[in-house]
Every structure is written in structure tokens, then in C-alpha cells.
DSSP file (Angstrom, degrees, kcal/mol; ACC not computed):
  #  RESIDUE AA STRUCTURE BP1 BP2  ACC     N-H-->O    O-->H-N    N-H-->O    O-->H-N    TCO  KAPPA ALPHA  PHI   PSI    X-CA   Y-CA   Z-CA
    1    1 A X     >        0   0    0      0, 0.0     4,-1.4     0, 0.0     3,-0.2   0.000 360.0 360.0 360.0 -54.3    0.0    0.0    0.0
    2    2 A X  T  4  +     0   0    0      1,-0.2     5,-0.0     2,-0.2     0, 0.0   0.746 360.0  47.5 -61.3 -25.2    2.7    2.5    1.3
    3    3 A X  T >> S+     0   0    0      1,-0.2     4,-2.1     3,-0.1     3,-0.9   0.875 103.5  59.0 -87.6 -26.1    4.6    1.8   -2.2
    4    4 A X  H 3> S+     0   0    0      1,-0.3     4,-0.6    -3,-0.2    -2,-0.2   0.851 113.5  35.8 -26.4 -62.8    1.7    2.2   -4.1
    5    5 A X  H 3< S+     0   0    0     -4,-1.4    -1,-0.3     2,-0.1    -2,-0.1   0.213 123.1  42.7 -96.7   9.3    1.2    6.0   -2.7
    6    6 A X  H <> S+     0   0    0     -3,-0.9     4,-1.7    -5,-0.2    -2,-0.2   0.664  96.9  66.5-134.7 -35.7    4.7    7.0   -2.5
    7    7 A X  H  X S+     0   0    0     -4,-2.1     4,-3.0     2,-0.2     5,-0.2   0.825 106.5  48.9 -64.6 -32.7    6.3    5.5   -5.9
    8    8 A X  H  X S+     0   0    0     -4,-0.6     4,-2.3    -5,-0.3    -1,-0.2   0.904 111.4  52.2 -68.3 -27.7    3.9    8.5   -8.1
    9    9 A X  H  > S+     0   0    0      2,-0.2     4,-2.5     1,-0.2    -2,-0.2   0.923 111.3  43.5 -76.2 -27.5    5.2   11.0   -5.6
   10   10 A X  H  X S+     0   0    0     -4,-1.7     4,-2.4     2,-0.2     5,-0.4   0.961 114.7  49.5 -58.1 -56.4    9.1    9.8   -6.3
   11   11 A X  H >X S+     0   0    0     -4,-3.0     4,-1.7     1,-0.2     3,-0.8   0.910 111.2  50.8 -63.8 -45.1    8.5    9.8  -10.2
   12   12 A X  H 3X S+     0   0    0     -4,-2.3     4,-3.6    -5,-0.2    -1,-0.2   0.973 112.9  44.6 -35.2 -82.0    7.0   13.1   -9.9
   13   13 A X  H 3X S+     0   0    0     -4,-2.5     4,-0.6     2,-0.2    -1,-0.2   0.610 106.8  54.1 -60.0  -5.6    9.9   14.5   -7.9
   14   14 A X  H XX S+     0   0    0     -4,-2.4     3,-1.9    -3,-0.8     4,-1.1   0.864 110.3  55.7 -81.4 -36.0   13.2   13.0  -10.0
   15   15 A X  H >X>S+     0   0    0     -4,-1.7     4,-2.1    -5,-0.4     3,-1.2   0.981 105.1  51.5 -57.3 -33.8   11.3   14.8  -13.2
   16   16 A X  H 3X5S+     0   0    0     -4,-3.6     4,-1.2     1,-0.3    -1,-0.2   0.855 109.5  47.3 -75.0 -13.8   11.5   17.7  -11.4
   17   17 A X  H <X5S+     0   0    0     -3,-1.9     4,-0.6    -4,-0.6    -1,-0.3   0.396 113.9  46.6 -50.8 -35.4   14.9   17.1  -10.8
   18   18 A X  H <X5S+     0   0    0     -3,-1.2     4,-2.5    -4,-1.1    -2,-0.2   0.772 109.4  47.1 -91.1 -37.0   15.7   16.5  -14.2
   19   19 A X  H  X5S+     0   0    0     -4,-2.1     4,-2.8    -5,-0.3     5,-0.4   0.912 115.1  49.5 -96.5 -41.2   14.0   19.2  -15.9
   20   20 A X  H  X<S+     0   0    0     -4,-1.2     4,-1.4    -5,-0.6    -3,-0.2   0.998 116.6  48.8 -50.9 -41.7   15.7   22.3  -12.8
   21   21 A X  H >X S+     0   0    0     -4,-0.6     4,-2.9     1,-0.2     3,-0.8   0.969 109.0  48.3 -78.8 -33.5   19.1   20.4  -13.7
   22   22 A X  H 3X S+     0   0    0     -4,-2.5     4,-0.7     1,-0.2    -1,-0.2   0.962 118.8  43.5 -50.1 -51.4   18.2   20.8  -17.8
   23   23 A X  H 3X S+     0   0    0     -4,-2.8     4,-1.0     1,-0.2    -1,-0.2   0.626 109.5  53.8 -76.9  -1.7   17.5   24.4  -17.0
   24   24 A X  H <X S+     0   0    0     -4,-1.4     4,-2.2    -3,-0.8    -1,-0.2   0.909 105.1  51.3 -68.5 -59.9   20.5   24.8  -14.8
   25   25 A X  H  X S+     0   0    0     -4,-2.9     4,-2.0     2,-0.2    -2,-0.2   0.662 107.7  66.3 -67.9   1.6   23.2   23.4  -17.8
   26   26 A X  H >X S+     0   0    0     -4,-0.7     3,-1.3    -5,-0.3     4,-0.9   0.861 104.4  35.4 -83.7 -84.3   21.3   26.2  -19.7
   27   27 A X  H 3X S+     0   0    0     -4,-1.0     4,-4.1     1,-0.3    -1,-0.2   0.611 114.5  54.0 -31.7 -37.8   22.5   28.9  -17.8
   28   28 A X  H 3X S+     0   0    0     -4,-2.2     4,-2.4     2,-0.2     5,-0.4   0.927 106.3  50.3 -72.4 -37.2   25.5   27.6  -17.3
   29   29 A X  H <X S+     0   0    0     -4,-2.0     4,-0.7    -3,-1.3    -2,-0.2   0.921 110.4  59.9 -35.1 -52.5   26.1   27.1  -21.3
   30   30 A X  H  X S+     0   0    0     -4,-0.9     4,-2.1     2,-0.2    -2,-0.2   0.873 108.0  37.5 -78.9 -40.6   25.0   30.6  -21.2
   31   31 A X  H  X S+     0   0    0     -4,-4.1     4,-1.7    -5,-0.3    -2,-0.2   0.966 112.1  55.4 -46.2 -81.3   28.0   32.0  -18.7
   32   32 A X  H  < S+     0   0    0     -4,-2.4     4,-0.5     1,-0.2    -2,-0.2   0.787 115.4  40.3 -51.6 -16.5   30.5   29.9  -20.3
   33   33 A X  H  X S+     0   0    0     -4,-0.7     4,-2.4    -5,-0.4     5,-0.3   0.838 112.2  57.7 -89.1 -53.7   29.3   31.8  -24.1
   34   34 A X  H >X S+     0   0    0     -4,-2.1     4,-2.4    -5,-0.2     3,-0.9   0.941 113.5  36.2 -37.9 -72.3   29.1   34.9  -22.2
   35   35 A X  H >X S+     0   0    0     -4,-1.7     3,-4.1     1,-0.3     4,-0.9   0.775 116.2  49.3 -47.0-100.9   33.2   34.5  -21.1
   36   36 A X  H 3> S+     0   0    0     -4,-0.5     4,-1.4     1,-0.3    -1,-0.3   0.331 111.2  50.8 -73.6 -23.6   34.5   33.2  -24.0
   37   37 A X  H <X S+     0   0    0     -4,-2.4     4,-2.9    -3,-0.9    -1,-0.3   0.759 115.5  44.0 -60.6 -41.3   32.6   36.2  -26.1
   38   38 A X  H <X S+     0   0    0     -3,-4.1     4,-1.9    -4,-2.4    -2,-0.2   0.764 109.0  57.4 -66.0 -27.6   34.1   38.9  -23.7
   39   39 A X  H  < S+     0   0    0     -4,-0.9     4,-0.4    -5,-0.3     3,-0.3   0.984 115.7  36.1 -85.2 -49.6   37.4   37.0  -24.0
   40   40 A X  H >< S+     0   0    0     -4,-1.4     3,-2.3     1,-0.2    -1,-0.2   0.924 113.5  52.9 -20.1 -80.8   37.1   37.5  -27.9
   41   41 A X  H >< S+     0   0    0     -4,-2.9     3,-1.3     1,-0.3     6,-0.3   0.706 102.8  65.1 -53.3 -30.2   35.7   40.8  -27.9
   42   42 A X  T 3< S+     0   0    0     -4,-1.9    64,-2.0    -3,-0.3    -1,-0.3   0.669 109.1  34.4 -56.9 -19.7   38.9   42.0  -25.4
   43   43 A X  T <  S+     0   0    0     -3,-2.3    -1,-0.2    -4,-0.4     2,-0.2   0.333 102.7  90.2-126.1  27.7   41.8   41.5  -27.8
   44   44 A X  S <  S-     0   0    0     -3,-1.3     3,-0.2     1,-0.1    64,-0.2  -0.606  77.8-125.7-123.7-168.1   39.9   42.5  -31.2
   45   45 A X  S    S+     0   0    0      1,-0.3    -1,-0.1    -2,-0.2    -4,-0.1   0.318 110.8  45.5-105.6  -3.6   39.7   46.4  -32.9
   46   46 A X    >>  +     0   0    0      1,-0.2     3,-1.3    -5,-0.1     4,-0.9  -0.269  68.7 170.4-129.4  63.3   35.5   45.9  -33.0
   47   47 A X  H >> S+     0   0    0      1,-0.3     3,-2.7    -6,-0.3     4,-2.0   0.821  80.6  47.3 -99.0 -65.0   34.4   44.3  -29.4
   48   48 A X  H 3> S+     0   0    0      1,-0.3     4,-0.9     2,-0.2    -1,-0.3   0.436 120.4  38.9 -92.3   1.4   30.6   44.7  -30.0
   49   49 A X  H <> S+     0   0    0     -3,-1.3     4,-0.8     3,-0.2    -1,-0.3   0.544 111.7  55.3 -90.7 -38.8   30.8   43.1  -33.6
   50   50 A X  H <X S+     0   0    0     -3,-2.7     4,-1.0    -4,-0.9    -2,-0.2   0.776 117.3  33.3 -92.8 -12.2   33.2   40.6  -32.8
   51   51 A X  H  X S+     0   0    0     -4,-2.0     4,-0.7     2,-0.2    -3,-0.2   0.970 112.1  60.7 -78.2 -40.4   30.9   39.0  -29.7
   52   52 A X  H  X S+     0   0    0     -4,-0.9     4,-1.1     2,-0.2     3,-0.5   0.868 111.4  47.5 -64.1 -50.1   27.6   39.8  -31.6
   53   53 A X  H >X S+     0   0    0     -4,-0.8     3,-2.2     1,-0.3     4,-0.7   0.760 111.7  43.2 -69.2 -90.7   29.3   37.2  -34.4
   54   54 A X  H 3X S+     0   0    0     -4,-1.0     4,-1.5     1,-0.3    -1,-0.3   0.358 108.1  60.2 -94.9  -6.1   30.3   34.7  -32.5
   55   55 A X  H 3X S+     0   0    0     -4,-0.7     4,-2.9    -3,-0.5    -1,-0.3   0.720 104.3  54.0 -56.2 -22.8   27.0   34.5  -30.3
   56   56 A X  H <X S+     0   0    0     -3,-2.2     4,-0.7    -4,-1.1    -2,-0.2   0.921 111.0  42.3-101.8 -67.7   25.1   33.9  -33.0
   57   57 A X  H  < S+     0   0    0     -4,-0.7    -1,-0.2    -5,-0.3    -2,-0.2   0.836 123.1  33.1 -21.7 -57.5   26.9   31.4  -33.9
   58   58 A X  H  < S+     0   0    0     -4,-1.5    -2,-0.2     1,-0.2    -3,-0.2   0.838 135.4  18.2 -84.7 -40.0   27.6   29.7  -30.7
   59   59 A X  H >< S-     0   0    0     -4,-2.9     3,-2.7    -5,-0.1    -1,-0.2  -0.500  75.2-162.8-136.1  59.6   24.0   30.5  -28.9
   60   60 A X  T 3< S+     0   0    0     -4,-0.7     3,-0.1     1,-0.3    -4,-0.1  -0.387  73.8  33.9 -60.4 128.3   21.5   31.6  -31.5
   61   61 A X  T 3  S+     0   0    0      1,-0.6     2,-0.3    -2,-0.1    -1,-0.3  -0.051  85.1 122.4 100.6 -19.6   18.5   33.5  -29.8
   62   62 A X    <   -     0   0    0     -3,-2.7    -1,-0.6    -7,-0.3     2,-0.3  -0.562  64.0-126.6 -73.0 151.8   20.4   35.0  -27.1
   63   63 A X  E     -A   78   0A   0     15,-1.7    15,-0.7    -2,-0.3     2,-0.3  -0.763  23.5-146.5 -63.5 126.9   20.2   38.8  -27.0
   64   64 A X  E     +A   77   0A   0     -2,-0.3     2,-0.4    13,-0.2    13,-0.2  -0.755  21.6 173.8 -91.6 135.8   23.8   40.7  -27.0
   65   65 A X  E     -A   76   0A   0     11,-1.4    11,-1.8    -2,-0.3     2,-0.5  -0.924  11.2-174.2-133.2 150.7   24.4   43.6  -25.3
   66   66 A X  E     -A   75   0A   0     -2,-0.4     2,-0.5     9,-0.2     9,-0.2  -0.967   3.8-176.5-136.6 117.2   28.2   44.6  -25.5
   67   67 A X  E     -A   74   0A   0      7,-1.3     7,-2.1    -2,-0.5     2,-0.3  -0.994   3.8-165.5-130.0 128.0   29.6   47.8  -23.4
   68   68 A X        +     0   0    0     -2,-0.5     5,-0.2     5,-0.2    -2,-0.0  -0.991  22.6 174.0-111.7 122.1   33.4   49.5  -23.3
   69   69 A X        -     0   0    0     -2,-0.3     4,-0.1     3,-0.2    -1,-0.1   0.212  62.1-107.7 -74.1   2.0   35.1   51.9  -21.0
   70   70 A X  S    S+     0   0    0      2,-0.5     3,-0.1     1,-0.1    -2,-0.0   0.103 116.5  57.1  99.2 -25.1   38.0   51.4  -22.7
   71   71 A X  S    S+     0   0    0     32,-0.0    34,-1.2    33,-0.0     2,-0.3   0.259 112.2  31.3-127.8 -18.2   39.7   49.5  -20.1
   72   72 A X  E     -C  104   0B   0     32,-0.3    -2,-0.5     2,-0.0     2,-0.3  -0.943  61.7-146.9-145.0 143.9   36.9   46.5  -19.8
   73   73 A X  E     -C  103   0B   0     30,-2.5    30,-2.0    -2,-0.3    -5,-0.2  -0.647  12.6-160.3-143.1 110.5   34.8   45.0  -22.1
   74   74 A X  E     -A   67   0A   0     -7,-2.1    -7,-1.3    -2,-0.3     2,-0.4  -0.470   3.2-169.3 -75.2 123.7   31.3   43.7  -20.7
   75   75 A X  E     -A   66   0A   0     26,-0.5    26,-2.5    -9,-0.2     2,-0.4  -0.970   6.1-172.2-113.4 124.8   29.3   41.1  -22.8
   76   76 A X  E     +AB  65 100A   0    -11,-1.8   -11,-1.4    -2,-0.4     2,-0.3  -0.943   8.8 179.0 -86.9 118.2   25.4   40.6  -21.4
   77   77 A X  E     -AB  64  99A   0     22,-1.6    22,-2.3    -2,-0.4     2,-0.3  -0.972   1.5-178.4-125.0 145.7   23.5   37.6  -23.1
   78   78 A X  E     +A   63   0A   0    -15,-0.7   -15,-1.7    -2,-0.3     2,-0.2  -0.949   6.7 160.1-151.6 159.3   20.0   36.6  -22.2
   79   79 A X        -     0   0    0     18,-0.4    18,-1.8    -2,-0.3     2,-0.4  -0.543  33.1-102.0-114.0 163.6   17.6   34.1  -23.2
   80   80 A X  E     -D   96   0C   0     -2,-0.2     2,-0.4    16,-0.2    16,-0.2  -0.963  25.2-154.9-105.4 118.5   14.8   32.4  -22.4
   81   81 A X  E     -D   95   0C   0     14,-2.8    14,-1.3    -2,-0.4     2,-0.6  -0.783  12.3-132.7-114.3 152.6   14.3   29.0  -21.1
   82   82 A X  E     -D   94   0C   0     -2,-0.4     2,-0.6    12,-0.2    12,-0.2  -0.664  13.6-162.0 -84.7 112.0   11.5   26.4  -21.1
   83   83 A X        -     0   0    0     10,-2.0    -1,-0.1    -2,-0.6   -64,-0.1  -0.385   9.4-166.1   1.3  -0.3   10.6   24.7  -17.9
   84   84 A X        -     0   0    0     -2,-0.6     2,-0.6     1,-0.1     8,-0.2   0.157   8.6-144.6 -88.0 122.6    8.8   21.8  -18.8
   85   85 A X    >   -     0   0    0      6,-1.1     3,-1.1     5,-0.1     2,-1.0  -0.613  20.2-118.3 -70.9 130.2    6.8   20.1  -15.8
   86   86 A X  T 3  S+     0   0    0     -2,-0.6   -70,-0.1     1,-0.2   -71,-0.1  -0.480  84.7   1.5 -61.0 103.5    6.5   16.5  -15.6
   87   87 A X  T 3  S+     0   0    0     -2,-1.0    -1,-0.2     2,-0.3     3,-0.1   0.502  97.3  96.6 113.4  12.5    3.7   15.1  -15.7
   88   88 A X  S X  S-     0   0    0     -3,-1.1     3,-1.2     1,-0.5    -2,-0.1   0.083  87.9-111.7-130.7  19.0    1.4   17.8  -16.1
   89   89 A X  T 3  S-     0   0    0      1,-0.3    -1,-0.5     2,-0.1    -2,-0.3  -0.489  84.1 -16.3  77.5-153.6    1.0   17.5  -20.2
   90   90 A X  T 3  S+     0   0    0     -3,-0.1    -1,-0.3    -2,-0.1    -5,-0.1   0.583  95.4 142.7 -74.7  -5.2    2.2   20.0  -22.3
   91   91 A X    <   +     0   0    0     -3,-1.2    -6,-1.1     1,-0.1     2,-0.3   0.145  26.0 176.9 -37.5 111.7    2.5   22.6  -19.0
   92   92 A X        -     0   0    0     -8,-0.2     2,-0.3    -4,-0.1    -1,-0.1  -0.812  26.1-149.5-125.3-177.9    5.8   24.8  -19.6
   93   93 A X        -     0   0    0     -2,-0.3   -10,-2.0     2,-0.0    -2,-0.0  -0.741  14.5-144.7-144.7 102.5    7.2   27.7  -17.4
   94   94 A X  E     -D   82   0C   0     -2,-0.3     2,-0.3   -12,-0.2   -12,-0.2  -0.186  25.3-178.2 -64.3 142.9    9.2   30.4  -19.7
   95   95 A X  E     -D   81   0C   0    -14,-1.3   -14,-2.8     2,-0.0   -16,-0.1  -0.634  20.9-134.5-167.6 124.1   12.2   31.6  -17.2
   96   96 A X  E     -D   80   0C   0     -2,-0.3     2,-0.2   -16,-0.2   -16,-0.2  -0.235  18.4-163.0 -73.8 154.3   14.6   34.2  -18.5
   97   97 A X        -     0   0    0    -18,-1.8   -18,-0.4     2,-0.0     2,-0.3  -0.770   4.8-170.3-121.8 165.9   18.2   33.6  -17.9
   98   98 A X        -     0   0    0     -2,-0.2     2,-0.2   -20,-0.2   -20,-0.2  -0.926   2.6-164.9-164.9 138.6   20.6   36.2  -18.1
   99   99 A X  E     -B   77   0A   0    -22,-2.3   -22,-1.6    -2,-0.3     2,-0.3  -0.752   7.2-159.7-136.7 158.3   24.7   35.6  -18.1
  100  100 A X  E     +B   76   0A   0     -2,-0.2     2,-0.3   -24,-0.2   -24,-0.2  -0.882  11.6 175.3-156.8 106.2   27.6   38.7  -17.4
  101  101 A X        -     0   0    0    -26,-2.5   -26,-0.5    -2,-0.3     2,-0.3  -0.735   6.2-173.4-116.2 103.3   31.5   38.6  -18.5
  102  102 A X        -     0   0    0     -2,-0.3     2,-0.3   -28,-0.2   -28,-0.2  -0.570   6.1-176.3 -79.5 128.3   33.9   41.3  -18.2
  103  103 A X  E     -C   73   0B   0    -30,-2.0   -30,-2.5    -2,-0.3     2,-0.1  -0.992  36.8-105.8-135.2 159.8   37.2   41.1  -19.5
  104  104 A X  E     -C   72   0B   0     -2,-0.3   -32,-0.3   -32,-0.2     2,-0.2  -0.350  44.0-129.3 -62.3 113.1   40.4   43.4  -19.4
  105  105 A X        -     0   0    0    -34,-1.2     2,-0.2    -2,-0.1   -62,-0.1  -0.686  24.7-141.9 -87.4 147.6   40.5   44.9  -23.2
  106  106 A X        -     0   0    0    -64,-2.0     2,-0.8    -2,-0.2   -62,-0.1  -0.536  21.9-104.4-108.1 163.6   44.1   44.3  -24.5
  107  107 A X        -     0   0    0     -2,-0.2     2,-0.7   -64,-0.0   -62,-0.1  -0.729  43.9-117.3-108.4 136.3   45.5   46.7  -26.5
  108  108 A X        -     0   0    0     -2,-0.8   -64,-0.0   -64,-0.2   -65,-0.0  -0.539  16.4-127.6 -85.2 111.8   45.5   45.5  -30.4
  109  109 A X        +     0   0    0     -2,-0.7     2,-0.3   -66,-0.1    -1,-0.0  -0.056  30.7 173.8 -27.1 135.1   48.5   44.9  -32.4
  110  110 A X        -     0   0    0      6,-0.1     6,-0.1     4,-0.0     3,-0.1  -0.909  30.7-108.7-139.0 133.8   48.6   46.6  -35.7
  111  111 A X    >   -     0   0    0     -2,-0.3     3,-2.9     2,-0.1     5,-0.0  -0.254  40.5 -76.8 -84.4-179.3   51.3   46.5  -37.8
  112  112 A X  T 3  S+     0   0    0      1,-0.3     2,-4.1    -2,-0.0     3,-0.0   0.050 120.3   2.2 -20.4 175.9   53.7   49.0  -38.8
  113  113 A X  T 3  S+     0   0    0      1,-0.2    -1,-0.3    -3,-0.1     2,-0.2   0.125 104.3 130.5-146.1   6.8   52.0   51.7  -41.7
  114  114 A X    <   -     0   0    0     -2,-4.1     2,-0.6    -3,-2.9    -1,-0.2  -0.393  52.5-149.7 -71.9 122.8   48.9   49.4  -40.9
  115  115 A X        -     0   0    0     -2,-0.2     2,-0.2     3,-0.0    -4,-0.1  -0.878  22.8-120.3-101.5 136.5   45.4   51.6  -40.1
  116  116 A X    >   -     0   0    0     -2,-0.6     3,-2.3     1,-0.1    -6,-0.1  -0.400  18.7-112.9 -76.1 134.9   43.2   49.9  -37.9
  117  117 A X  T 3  S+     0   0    0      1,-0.2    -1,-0.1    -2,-0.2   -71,-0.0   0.822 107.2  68.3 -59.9 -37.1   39.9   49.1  -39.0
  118  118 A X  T 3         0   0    0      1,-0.3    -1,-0.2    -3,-0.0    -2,-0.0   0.734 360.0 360.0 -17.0 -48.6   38.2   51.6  -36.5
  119  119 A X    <         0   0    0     -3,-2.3    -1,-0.3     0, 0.0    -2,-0.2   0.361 360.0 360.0 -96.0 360.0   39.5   54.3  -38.1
């Protein structure tokens, strides 16, 4: 009897388990794009061009936002992720995610008589 009333309540809670840890590696994919975008955008002559490209690539659907002080360069990505309960039919729960990297901007090589595309 006692497994009977207790095994629906288990299967119920590992999906729920499964589906926070699915939305968990999302976020975390979305950090680990974030860094590796900033880290890009730090050593190039176009920061907000050169993350924008390679988000799109790597996490198509995020949102970009790319800001420099001169001295840092900030990438902000965010998304949205589905939720899905188990057990409960097609029942989802949108929940935005939102990832932040700053990296040290490096000053960019050009060579000699070389103009830098900025200019």
C-alpha cells in the first residue's frame, strides 16, 4: 500500500529534478558563451561586432548587449528558457536567464603603416 502512494510521488519529484538540472546546464552554457565572447571581444579592434558574431553562432536566440570603457569590455546575453513540468502535459514555465562577463580589453596589435579598421 505505502509503495503504491509513494512511488507516483518519487517519479513526480526526479522529473522535477531532471527538468531544474536541464535548466541549470542552460544557464550555465549561457555563462561559459558569455566569457568566452568577452574574451574575444577583449583582444579584437570591434568588441561589440566581434561577440555579436560569434553568439550567434555559438547561442542563437540570445540577446547581446556589448559595453566598453576602454579599459573592460562587458558582454550581457539573455535568453529564455522552457521549464517543462512532468507530468502535467504539455504545462511549460518560460524563465529568463541572463549571463555577465567582463574582461580586461588588450591593446591590439597593428602593424607598422597598418590603419586599424576603426579608423
Amino acid at each position: 500500500m505505502e509503495f503504491a502512494l509513494l512511488m507516483p510521488l518519487f517519479a513526480v519529484m526526479c522529473g522535477c529534478v531532471i527538468a531544474v538540472t536541464a535548466v541549470c546546464m542552460q544557464l550555465l552554457a549561457l555563462g561559459d558563451t558569455a566569457r568566452n565572447a568577452a574574451r574575444l571581444a577583449a583582444v579584437t579592434v570591434d568588441p561589440e561586432a566581434t561577440a555579436t558574431g560569434f553568439v550567434a553562432r555559438v547561442s542563437p536566440g540570445s540577446v547581446v548587449h556589448v559595453s566598453t570603457d576602454g579599459t573592460t569590455v562587458t558582454v550581457t546575453l539573455r535568453r529564455t528558457a522552457t521549464l517543462r513540468l512532468p507530468f502535467v502535459g504539455r504545462a511549460t514555465v518560460p524563465l529568463p536567464l541572463s549571463a555577465s562577463a567582463t574582461m580586461v580589453a588588450e591593446p591590439v596589435m597593428v602593424p607598422d603603416g597598418a590603419v586599424p579598421a576603426s579608423h
